[in-house]
Biotite code that builds the C-alpha atoms (Angstrom):
import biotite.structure as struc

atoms = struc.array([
    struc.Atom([0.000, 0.000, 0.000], chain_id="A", res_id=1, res_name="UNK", atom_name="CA", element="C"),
    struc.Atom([0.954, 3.066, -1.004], chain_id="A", res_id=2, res_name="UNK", atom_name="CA", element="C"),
    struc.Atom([0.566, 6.526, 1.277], chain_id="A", res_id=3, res_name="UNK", atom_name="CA", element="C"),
    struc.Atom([0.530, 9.972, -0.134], chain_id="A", res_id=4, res_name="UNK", atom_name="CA", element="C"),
    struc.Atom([2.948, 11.852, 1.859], chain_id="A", res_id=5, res_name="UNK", atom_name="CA", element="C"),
    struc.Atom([3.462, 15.730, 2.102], chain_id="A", res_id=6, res_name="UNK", atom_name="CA", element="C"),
    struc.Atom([5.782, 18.017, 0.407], chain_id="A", res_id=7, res_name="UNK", atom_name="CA", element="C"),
    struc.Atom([6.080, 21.384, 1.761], chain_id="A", res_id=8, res_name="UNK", atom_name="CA", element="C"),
    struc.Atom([8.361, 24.404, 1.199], chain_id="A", res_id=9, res_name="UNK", atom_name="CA", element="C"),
    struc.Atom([8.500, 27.252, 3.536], chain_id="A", res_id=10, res_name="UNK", atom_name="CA", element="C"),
    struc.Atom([8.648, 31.068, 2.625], chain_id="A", res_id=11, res_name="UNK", atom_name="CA", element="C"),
    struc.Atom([8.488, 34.627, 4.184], chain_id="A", res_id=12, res_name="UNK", atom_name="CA", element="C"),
    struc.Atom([7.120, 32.474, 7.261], chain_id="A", res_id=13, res_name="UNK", atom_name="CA", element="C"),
    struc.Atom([4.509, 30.458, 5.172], chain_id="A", res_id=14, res_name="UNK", atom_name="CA", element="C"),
    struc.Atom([4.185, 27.313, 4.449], chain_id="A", res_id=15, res_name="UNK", atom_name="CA", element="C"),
    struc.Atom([3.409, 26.786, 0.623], chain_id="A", res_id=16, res_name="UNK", atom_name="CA", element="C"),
    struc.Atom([1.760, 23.227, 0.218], chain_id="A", res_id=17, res_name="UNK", atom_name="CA", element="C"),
    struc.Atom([3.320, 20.935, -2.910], chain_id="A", res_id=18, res_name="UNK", atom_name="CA", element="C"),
    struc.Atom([1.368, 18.572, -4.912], chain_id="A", res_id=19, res_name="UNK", atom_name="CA", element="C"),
    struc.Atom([1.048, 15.545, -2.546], chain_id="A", res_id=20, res_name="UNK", atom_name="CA", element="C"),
    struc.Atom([3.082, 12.365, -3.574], chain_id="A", res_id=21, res_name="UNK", atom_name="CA", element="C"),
    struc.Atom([2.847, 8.998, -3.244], chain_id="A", res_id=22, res_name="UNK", atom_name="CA", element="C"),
    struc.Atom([5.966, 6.780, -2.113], chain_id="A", res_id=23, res_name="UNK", atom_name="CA", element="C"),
    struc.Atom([6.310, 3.399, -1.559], chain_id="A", res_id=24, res_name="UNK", atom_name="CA", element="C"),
    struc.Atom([9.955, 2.596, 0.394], chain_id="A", res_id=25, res_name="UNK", atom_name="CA", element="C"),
    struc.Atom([11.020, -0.874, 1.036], chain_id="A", res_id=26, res_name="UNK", atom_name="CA", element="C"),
    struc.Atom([13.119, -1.464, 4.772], chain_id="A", res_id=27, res_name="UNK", atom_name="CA", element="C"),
    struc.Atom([15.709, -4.206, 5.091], chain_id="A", res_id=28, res_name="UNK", atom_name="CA", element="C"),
    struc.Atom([14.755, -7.647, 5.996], chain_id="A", res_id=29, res_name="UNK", atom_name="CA", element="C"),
    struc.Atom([14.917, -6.692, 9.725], chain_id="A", res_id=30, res_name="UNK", atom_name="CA", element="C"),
    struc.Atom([12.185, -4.078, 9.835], chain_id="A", res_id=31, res_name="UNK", atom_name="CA", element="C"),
    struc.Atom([9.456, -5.113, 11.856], chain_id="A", res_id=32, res_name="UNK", atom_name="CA", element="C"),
    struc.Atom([5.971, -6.121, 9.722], chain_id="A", res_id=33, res_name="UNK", atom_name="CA", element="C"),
    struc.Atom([4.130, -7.594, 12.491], chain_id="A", res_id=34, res_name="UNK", atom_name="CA", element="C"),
    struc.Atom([3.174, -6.065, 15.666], chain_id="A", res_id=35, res_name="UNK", atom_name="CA", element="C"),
    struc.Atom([5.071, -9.309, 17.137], chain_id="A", res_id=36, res_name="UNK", atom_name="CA", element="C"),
    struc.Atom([8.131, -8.062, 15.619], chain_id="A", res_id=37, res_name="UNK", atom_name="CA", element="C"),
    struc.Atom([8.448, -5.088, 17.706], chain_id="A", res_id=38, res_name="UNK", atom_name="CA", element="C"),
    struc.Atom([10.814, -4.925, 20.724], chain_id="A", res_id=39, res_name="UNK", atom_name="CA", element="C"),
    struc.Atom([9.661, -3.169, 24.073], chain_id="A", res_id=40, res_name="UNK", atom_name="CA", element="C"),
    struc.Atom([5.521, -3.394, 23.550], chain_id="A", res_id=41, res_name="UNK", atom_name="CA", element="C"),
    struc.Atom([4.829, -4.334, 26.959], chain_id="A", res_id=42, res_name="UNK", atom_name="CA", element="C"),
    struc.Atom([7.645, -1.714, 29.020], chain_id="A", res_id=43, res_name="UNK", atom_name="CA", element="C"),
    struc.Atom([6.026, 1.001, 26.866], chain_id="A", res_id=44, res_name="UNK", atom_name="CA", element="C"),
    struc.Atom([3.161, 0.613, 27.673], chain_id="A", res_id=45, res_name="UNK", atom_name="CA", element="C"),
    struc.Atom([3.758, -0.178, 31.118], chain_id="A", res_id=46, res_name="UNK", atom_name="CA", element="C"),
    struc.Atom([5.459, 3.231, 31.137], chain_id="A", res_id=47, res_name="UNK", atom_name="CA", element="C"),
    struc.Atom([2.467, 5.118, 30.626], chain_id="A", res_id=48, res_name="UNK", atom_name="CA", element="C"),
    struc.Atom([0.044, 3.104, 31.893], chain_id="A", res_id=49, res_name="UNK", atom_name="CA", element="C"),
    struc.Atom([-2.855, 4.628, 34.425], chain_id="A", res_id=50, res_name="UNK", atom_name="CA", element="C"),
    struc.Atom([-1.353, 8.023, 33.529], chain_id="A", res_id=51, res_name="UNK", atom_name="CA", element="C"),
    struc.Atom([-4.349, 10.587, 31.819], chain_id="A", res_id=52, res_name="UNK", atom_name="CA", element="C"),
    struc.Atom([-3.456, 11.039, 27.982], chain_id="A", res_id=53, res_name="UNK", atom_name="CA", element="C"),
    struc.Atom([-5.850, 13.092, 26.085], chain_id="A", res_id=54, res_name="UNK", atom_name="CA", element="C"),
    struc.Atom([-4.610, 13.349, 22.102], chain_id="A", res_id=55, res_name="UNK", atom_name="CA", element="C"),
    struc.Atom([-1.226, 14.018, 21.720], chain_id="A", res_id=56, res_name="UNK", atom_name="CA", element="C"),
    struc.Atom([-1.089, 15.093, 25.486], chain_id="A", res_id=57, res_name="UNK", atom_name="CA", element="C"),
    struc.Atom([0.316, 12.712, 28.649], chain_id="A", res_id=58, res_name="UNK", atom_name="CA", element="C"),
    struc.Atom([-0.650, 13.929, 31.989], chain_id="A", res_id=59, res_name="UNK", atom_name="CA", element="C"),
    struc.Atom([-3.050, 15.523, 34.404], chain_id="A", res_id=60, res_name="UNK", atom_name="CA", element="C"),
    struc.Atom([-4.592, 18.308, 32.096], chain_id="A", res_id=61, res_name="UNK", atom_name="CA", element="C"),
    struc.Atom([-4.101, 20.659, 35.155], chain_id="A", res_id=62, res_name="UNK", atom_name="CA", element="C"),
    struc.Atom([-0.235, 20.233, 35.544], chain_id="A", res_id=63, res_name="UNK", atom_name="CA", element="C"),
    struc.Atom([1.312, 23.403, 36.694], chain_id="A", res_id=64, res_name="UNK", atom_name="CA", element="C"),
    struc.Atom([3.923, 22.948, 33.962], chain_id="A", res_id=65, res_name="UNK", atom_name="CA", element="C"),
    struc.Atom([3.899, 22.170, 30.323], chain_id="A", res_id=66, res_name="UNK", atom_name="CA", element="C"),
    struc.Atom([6.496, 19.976, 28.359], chain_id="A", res_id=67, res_name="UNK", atom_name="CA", element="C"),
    struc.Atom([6.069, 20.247, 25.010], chain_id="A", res_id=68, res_name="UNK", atom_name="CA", element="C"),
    struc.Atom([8.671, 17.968, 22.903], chain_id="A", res_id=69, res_name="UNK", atom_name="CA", element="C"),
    struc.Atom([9.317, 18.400, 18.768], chain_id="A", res_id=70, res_name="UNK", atom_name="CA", element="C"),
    struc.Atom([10.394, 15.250, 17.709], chain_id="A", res_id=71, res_name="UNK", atom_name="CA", element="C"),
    struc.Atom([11.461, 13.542, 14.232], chain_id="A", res_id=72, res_name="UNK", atom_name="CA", element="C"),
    struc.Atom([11.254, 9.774, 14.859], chain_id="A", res_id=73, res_name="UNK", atom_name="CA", element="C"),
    struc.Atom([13.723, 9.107, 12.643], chain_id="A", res_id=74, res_name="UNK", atom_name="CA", element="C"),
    struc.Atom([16.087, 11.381, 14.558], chain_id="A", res_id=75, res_name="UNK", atom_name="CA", element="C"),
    struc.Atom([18.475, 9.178, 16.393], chain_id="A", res_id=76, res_name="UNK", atom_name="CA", element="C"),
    struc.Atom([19.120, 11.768, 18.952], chain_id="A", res_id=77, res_name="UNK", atom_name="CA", element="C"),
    struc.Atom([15.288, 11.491, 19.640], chain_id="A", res_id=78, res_name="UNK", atom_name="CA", element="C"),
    struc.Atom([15.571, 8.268, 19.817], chain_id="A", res_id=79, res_name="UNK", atom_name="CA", element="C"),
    struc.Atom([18.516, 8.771, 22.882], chain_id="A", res_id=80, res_name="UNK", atom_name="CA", element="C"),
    struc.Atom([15.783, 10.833, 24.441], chain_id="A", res_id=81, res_name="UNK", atom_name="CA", element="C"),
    struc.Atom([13.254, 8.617, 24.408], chain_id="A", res_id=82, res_name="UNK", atom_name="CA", element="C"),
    struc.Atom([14.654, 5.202, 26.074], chain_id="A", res_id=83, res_name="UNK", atom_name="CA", element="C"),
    struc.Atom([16.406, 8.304, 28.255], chain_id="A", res_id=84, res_name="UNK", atom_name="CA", element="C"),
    struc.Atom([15.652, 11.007, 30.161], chain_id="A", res_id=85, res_name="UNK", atom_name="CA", element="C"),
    struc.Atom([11.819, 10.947, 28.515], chain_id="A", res_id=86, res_name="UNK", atom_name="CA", element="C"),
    struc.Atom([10.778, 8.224, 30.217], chain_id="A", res_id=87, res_name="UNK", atom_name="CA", element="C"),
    struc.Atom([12.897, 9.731, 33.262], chain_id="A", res_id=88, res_name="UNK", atom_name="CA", element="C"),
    struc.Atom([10.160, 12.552, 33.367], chain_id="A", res_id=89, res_name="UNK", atom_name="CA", element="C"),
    struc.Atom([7.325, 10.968, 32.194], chain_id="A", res_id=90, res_name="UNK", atom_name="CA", element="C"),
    struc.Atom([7.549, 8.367, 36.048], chain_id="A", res_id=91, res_name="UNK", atom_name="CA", element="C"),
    struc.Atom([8.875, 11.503, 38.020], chain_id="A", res_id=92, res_name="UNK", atom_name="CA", element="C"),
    struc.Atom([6.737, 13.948, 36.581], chain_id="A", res_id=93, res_name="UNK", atom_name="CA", element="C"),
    struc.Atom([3.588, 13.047, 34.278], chain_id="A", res_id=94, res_name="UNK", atom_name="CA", element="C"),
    struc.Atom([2.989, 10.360, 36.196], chain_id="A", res_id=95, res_name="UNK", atom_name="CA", element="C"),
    struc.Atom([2.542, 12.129, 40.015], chain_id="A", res_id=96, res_name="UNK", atom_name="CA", element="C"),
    struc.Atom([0.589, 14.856, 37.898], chain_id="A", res_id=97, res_name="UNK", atom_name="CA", element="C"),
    struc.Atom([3.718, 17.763, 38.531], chain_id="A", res_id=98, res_name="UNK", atom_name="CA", element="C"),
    struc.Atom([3.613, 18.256, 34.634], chain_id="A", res_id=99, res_name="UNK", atom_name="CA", element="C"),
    struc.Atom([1.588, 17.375, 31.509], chain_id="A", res_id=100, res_name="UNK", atom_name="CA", element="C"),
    struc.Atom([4.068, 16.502, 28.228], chain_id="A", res_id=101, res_name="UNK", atom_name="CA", element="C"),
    struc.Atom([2.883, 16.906, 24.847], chain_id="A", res_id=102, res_name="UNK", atom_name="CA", element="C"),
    struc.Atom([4.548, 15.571, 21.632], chain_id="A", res_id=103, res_name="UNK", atom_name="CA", element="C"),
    struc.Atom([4.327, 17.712, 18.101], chain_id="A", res_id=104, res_name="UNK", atom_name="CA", element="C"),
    struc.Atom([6.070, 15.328, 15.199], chain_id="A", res_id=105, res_name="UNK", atom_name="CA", element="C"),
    struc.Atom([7.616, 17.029, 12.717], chain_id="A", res_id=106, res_name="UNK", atom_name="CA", element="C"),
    struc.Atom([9.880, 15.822, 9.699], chain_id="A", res_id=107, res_name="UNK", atom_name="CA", element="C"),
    struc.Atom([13.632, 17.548, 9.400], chain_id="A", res_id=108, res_name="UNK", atom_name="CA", element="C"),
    struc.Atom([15.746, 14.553, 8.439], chain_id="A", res_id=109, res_name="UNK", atom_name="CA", element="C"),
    struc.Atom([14.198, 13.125, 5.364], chain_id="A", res_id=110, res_name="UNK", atom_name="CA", element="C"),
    struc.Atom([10.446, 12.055, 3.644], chain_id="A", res_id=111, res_name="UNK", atom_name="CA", element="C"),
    struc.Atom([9.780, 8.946, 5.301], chain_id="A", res_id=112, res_name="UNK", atom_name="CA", element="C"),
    struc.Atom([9.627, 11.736, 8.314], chain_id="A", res_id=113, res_name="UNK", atom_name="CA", element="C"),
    struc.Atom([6.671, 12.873, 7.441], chain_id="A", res_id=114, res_name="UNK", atom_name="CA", element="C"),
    struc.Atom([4.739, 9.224, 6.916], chain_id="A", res_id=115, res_name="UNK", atom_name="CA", element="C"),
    struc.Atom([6.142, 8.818, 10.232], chain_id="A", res_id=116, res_name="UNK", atom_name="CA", element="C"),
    struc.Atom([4.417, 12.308, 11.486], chain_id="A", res_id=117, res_name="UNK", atom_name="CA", element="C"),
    struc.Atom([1.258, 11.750, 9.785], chain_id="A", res_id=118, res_name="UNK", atom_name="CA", element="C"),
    struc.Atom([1.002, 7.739, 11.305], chain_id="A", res_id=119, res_name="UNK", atom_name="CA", element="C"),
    struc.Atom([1.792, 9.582, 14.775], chain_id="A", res_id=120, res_name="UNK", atom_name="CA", element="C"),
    struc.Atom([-1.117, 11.830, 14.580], chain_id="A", res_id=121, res_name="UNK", atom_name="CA", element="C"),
    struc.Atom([-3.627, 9.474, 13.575], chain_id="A", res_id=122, res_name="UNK", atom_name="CA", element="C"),
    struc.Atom([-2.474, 7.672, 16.654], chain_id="A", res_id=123, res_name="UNK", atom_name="CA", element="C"),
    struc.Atom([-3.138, 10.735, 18.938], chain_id="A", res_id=124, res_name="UNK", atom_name="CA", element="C"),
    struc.Atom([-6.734, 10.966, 17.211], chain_id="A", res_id=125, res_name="UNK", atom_name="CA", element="C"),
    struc.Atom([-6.825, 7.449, 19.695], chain_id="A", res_id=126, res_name="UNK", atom_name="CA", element="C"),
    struc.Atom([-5.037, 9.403, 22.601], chain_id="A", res_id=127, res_name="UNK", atom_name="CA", element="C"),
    struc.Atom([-2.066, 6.141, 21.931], chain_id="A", res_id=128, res_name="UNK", atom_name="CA", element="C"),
    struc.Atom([0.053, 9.145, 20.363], chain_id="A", res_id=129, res_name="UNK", atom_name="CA", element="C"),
    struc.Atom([2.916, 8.362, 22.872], chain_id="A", res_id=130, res_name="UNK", atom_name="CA", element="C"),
    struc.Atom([2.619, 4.837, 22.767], chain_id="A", res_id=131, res_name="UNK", atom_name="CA", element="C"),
    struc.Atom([3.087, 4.520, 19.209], chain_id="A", res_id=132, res_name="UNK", atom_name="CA", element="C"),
    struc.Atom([5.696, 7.356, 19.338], chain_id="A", res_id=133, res_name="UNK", atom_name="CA", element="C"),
    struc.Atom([7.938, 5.373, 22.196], chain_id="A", res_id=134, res_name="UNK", atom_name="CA", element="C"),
    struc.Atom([7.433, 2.447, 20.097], chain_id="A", res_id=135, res_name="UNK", atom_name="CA", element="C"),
    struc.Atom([8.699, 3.846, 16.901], chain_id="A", res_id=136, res_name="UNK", atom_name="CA", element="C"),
    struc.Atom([11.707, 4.944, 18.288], chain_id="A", res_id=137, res_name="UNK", atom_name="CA", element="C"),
    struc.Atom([12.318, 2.249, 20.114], chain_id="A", res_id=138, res_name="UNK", atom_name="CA", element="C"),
    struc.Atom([12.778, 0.370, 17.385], chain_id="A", res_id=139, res_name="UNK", atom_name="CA", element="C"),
    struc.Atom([13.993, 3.226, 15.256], chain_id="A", res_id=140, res_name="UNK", atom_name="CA", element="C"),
    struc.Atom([16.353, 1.879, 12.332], chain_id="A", res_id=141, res_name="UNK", atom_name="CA", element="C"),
    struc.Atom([19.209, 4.098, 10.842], chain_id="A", res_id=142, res_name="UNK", atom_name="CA", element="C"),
    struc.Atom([18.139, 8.174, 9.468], chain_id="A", res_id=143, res_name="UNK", atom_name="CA", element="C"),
    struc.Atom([17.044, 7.542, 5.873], chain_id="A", res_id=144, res_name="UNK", atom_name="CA", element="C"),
    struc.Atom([17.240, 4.022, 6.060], chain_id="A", res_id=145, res_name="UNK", atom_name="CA", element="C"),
    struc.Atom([14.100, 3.143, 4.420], chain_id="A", res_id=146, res_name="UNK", atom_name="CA", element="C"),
    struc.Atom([12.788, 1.521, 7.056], chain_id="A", res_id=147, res_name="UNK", atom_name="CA", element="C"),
    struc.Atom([10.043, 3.847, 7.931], chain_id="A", res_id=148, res_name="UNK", atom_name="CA", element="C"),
    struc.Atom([7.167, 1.856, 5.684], chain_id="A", res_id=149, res_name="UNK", atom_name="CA", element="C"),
    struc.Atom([3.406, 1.720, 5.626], chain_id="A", res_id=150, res_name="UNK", atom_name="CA", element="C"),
    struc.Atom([3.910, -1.828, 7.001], chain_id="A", res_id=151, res_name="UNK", atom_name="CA", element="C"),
    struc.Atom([6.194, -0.507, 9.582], chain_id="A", res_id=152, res_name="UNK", atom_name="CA", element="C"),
    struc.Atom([3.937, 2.185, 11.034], chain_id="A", res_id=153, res_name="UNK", atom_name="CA", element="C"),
    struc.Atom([1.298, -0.144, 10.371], chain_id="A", res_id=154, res_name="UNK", atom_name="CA", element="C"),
    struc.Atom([2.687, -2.676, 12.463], chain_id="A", res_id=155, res_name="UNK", atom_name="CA", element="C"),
    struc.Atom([3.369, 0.112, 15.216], chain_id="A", res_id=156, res_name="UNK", atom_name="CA", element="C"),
    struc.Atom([-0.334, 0.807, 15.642], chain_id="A", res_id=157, res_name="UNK", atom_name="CA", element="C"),
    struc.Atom([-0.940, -2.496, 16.294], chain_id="A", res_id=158, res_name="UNK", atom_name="CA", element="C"),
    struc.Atom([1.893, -3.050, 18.247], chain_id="A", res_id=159, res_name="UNK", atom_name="CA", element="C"),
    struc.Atom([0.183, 0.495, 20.526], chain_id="A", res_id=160, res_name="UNK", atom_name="CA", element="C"),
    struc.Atom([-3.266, -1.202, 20.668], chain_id="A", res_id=161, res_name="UNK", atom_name="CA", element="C"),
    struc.Atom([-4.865, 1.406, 18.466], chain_id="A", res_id=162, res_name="UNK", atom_name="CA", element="C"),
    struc.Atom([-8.120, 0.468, 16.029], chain_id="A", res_id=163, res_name="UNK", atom_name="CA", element="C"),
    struc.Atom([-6.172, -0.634, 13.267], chain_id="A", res_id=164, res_name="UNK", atom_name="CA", element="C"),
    struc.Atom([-8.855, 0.174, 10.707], chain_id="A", res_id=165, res_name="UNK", atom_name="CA", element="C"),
    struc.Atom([-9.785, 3.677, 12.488], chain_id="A", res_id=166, res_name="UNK", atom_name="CA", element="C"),
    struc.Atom([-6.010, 4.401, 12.729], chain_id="A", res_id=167, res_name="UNK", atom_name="CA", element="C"),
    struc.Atom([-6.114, 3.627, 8.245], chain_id="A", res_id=168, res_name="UNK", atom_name="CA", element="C"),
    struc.Atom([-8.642, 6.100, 8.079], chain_id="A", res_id=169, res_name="UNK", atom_name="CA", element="C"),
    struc.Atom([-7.010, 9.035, 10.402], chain_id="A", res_id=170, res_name="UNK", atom_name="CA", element="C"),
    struc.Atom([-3.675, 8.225, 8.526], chain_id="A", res_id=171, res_name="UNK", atom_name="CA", element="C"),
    struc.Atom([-4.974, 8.849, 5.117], chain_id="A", res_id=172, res_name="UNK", atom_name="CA", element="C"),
    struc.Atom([-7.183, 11.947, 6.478], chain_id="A", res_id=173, res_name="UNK", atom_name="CA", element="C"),
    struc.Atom([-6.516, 16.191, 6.176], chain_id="A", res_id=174, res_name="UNK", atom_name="CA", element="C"),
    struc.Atom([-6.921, 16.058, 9.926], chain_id="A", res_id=175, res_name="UNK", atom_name="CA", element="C"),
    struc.Atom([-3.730, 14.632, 10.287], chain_id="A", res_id=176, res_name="UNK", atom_name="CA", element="C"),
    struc.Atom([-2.222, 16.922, 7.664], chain_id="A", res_id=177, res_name="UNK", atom_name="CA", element="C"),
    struc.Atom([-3.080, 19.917, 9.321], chain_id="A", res_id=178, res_name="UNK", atom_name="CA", element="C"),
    struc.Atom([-1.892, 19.021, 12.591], chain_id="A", res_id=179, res_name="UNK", atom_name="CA", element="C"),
    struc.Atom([1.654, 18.451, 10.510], chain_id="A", res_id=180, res_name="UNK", atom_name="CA", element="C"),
    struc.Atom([1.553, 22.019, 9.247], chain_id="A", res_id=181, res_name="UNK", atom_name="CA", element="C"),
    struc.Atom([0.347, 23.173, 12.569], chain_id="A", res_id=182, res_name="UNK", atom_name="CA", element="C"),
    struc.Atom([3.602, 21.792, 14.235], chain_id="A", res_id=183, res_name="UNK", atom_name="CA", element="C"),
    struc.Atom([5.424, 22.539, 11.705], chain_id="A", res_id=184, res_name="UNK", atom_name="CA", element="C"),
    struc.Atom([4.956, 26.368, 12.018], chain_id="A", res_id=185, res_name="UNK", atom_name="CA", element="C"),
    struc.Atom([5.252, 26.017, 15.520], chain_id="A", res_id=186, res_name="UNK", atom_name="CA", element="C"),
    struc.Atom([8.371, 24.188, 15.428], chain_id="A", res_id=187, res_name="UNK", atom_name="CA", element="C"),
    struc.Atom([9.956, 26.817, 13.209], chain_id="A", res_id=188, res_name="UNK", atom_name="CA", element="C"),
    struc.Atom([8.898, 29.706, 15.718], chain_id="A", res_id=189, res_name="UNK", atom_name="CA", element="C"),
    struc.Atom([10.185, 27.695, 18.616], chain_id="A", res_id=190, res_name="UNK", atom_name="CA", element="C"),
    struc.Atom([13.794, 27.284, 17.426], chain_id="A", res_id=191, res_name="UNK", atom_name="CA", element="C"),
    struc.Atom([13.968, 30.970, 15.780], chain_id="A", res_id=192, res_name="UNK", atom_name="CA", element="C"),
    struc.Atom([17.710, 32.268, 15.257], chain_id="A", res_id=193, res_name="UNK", atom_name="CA", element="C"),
    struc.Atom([18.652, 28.337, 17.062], chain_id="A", res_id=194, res_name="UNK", atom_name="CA", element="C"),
    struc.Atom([18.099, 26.520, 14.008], chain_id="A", res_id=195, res_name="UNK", atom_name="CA", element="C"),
    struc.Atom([15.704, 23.385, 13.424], chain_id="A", res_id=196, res_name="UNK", atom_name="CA", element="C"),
    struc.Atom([17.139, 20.404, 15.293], chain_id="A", res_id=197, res_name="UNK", atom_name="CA", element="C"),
    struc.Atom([15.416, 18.204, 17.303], chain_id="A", res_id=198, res_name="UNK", atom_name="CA", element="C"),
    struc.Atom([14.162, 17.305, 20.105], chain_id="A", res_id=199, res_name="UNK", atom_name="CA", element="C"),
    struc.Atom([13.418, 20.701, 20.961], chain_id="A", res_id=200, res_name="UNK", atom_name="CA", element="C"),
    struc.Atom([11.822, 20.910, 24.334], chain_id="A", res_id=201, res_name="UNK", atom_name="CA", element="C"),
    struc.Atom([9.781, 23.741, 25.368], chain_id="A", res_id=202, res_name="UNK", atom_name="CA", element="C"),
    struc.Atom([9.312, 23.653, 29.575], chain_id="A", res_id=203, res_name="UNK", atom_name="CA", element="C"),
    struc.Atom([6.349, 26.541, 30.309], chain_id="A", res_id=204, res_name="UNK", atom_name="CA", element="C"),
    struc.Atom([4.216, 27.801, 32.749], chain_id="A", res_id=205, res_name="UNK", atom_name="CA", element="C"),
    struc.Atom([3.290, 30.455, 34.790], chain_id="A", res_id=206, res_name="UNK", atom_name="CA", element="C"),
    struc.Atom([6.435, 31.094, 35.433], chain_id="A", res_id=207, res_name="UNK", atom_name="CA", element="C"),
    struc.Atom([10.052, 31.453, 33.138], chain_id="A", res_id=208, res_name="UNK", atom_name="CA", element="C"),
    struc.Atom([9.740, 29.549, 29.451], chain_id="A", res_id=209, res_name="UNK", atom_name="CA", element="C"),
    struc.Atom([12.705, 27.617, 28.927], chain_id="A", res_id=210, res_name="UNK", atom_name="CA", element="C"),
    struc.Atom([13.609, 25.844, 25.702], chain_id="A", res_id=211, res_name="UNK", atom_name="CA", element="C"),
    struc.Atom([16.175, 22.990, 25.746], chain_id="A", res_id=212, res_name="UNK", atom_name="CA", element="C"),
    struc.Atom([17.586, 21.424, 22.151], chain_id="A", res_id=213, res_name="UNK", atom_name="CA", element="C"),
    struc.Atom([19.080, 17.981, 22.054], chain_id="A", res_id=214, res_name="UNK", atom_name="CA", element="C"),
    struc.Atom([19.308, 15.385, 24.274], chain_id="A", res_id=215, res_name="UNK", atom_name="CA", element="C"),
    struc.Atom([19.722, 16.947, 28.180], chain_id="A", res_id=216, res_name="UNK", atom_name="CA", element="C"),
    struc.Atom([20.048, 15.284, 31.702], chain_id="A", res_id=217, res_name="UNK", atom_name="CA", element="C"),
    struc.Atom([17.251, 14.965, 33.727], chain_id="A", res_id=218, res_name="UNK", atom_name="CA", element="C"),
    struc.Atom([18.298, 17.850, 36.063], chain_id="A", res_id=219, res_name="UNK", atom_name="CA", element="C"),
    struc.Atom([18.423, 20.231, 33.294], chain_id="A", res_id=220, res_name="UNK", atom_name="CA", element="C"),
    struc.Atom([14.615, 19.556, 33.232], chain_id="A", res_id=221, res_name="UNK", atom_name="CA", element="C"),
    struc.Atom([14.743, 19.829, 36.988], chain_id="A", res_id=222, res_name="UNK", atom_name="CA", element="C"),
    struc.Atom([15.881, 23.420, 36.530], chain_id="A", res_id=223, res_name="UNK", atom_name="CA", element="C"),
    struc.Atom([13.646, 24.367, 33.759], chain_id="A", res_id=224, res_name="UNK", atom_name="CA", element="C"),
    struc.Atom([10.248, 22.656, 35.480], chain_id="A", res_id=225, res_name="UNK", atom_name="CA", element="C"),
    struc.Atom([11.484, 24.621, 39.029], chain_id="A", res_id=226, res_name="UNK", atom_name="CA", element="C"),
    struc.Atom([11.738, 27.877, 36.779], chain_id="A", res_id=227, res_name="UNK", atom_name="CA", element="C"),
    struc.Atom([8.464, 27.387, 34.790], chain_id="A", res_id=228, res_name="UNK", atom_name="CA", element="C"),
    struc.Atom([6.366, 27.002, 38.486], chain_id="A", res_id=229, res_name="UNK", atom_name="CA", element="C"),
    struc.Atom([7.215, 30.419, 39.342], chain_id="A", res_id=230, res_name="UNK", atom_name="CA", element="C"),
    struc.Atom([5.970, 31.299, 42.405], chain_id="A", res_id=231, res_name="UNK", atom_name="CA", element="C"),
    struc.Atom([3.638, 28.086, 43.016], chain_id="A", res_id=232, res_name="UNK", atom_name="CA", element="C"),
])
C-alpha cells in the first residue's frame, strides 16, 4: 500500500503546500511487519500506563507545567531521548501529575519523516500518540534508512493497541495533515535564530519559558520545570 505523503516548502514564514506524492519505500529484511516483531511493547506501555493522555497530550490536564517535545522519529538523537531522560520525566513527573508533556512530530531529516508524522497523529486521534511514538523509536532503524514503511507504522499501531482500521482512516485523512503544518509552524517559531534540530523541548508555565535542544540530563529539566512554576 501506497501513502501519499506531504511536500512542503516554507517562505516569508509560510508554508506553501506541494502537490502531494505517493511513495512506496522498502526497509531491510529486519524491519518489523508484524506487531510481534516489535521490541519493548509491553515496558512502553507499562510506562504510561494509568497516567491521563488526552490526544497528543500525557498527563493531568491541570499540571502546573507544560512539556512540550518536537520530535522527528527518525532522529536518532530522539531516539537517545526517548529510552532516556523521557521516560525519566514521564515516572517523576507526568505520572505524580507535577507536569503534563505533549509531543508535536515534525519531519527535518528526510520524507519517510513525514509518513512517520502523519502515522503519529492518527495515533493521537486514539489518545495512543505516545505509545506509538515510544514504540517507533524504540525500534527506530538508521536516518534515511528506508525503514520507515506503511507496514512498519502499520505494524506500530498495532503493536500500541490502536483500532487498526480507524487508525487507516485518520492516517490517510486532512486532519492529520493539518496538525503536521500546525507543528510545523510552531516548530519553526520555537527554534527561531537556534536553528531546526530536534528534540526541541519547550518547559512553560506560569512562570520562566525555557527551551532545551538535544538530548539533556534529567536535572536540566529539573531546573527548567522549578523555573516554569514560578511562584507556586
Amino acid at each position: 500500500m501506497s501513502k501519499q505523503l506531504i511536500g512542503g516548502v516554507v517562505a516569508a514564514a509560510a508554508i506553501v503546500v506541494a502537490i502531494l506524492v505517493g511513495i512506496q519505500v522498502f526497509g531491510g529484511d529486519d524491519t518489523p511487519t508484524t506487531a510481534s516483531q516489535f521490541q519493548g511493547v509491553e515496558e512502553v506501555a507499562t510506562l504510561v500506563k494509568g497516567i491521563p493522555q488526552q490526544g497528543a497530550v500525557l498527563g493531568d490536564a491541570n499540571a502546573p507545567v507544560t512539556i512540550t517535545e518536537f520530535a522527528d522519529l527518525q532522529c536518532s538523537a530522539c531516539a537517545a531521548a526517548s529510552t532516556g531522560v523521557i521516560r525519566e520525566l514521564i515516572t517523576k513527573y507526568a505520572r505524580t501529575g507535577k507536569v503534563r508533556m505533549k509531543v508535536r512530530l515534525v519531519q527535518i531529516i528526510g520524507p519517510d519523516s513525514e509518513r512517520g508524522a502523519l502515522a503519529g497523529e492518527a495515533a493521537s486521534l486514539q489518545s495512543k500518540g505516545w505509545q506509538f511514538s515510544e514504540l517507533i523509536l524504540t525500534n527506530q532503524g538508521p536516518e534515511n534508512g528506508g525503514w520507515l514503511t506503511d507496514g512498519f507504522v502499520e505494524a506500530a499501531a498495532e503493536g500500541a493497541g490502536l483500532d487498526v482500521e480507524r487508525w487507516k482512516k485518520d492516517f490517510a485523512g486532512d486532519a492529520v495533515v493539518n496538525t503536521f503544518f500546525a507543528n510545523t509552524t510552531a516548530f519553526q517559531a520555537t527554534a527561531g535564530s537556534n536553528g531546526l534540530s530536534t528534540p526541541t523541548f519547550v518547559i512553560e508555565g506560569s512562570g520562566e519559558k525555557s527551551v532545551i535542544q538535544g538530548v539533556a540530563d534529567i536535572s536540566q529539566f529539573d531546573a527548567a520545570i522549578v523555573k516554569a512554576r514560578g511562584a507556586n
